[in-house]
C-alpha positions in Angstrom: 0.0 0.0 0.0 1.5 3.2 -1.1 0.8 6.4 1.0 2.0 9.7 1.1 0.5 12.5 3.4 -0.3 16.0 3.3 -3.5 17.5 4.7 -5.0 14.2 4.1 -4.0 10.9 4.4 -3.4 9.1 0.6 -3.2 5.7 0.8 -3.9 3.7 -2.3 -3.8 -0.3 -2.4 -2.7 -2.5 -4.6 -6.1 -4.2 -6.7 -8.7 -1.4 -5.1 -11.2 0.8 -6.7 -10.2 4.6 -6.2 -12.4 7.5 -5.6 -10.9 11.0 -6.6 -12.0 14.4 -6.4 -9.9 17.0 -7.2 -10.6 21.1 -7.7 -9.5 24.2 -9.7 -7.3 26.8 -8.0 -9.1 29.2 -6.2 -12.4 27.7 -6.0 -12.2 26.6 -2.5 -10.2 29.3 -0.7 -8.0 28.6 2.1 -10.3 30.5 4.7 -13.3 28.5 4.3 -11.3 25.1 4.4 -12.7 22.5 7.2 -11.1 22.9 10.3 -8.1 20.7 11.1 -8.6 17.8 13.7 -11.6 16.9 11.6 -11.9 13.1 9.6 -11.2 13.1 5.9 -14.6 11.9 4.8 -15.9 15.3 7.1 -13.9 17.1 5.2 -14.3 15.3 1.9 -18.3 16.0 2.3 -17.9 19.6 3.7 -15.6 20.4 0.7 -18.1 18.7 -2.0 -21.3 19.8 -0.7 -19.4 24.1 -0.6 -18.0 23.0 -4.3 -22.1 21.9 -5.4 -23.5 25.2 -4.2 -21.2 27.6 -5.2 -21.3 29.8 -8.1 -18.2 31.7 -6.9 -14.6 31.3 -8.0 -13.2 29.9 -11.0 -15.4 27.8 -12.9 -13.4 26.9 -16.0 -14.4 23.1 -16.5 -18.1 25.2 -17.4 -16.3 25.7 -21.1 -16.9 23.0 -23.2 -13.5 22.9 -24.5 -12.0 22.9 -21.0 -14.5 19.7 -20.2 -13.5 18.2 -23.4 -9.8 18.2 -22.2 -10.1 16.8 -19.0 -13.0 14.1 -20.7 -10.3 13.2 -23.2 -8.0 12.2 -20.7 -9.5 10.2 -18.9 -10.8 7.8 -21.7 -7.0 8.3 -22.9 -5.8 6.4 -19.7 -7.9 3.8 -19.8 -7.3 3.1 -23.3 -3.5 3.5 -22.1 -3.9 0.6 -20.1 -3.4 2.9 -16.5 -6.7 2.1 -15.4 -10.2 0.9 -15.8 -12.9 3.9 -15.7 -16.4 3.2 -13.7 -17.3 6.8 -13.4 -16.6 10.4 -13.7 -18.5 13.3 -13.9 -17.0 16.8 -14.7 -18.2 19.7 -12.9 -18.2 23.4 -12.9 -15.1 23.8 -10.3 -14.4 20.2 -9.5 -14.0 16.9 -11.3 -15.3 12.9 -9.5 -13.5 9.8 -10.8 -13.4 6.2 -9.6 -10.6 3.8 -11.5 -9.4 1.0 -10.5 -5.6 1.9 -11.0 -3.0 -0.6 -13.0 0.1 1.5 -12.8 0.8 3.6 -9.5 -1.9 5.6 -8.3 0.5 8.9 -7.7 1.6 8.6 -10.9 -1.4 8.2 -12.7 -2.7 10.5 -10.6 -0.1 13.3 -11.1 -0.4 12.4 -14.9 -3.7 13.2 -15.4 -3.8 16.4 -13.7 -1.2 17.7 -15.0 -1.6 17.1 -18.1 -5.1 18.3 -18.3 -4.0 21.2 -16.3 -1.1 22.3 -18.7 -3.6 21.8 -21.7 -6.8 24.1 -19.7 -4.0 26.7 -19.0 -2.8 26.8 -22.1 -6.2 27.3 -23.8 -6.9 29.6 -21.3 -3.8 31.7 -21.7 -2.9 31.5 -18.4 0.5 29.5 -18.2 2.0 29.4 -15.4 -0.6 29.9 -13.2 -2.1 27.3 -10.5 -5.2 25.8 -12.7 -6.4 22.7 -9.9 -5.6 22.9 -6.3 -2.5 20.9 -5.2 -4.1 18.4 -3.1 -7.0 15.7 -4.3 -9.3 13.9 -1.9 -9.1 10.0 -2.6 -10.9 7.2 -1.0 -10.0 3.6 -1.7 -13.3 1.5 -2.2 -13.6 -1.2 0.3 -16.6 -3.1 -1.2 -18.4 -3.9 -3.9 -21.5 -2.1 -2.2 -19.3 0.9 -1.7 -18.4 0.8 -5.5 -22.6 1.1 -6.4 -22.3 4.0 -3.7 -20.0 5.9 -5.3 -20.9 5.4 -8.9 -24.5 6.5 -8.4 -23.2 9.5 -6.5 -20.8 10.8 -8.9 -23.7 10.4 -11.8 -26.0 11.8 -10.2 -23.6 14.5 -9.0 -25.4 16.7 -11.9 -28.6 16.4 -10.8 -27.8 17.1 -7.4 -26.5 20.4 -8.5 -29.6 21.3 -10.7 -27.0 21.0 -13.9 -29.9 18.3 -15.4 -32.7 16.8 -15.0 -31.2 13.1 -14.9 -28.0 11.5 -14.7 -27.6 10.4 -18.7 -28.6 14.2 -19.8 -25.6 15.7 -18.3 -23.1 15.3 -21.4 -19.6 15.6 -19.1 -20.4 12.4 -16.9 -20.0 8.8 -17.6 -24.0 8.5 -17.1 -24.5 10.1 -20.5 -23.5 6.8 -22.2 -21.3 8.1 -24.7 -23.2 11.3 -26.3 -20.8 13.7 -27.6 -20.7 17.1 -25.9 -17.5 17.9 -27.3 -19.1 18.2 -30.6 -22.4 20.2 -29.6 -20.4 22.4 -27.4 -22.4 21.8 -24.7 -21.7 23.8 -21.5 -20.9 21.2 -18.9 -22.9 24.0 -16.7 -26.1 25.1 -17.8 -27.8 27.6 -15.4 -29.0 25.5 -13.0 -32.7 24.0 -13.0 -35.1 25.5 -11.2 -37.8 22.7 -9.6 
């Protein structure tokens, strides 16, 4: 079991589904963090629930070409052979994926983000500059019930949000069963619905 610590613990073993959630630069800032002492998962649902309701901050991954990027990637990994995909879904300010890693989780990890990162900047002309914040949240699944969990909540991570209606209309998630939004140019964040 690899495992590296900053503010939270990262441990990721060998054979085991991975949860990951990582944010842009800026969108959670450093005063409104959870306090310290508190458990990861807290802190994991704190941070997700203040990264679903905000319409403040950078929201990049809203531009359809910015979405595409990071939607590109991950479908480049598994076909890579890095990891096997379950579920993603791509949000205004923060990005959910579960894999089940086949190379080391850091480095896939650190792949991924940075590459999607360097390509965002870039199209945003804004090298150089912080595009996701340094640290991730990840959670290793620990059962098959756990894995259901987690899939239905990062596909219906959209709806929760009011970004659509159901899961399979939202065209950045792995619920949308292979629709392209690239091509339409779909915002990956409509205004929100109102009920």
């Amino acid at each position: 079991m690899t495992e590296n610590r900053r503010r939270l613990p990262h441990r990721y073993p060998e054979g085991k589904w991975l949860f990951v959630t990582w944010h842009l630069h800026g969108s959670l800032p450093t005063g409104l963090y959870p306090p310290p002492g508190i458990r990861a998962g807290q802190a994991f649902v704190w941070m997700d629930r203040y990264m679903d309701t905000t319409r403040h901050g950078p929201m990049y991954l809203c531009r359809p070409e910015i979405a595409s990027i990071v939607a590109s990637s991950l479908k480049r990994g598994v076909e890579l052979g890095h990891y096997d995909l379950r579920a993603y879904a791509i949000m205004a300010n923060h990005v959910h994926v579960l894999l089940l890693p086949k190379v080391p989780a850091q480095r896939l990890l650190g792949s991924l983000k940075g590459s999607t990162a360097h390509e965002a900047n870039r199209i945003l002309c804004r090298t150089g500059t912080p595009f996701r914040q340094a640290e991730s949240y990840d959670h290793w699944v620990r059962d098959e019930r756990e894995l259901e969990e987690i899939t239905a909540y990062i596909e219906n991570n959209p709806v929760k949000t009011g970004f659509s209606a159901r899961p399979e209309d939202y065209p950045w998630s792995s619920a949308c069963g292979g629709k392209s939004a690239a091509a339409a140019g779909t915002s990956a964040c409509a205004t929100p619905r109102t009920s």
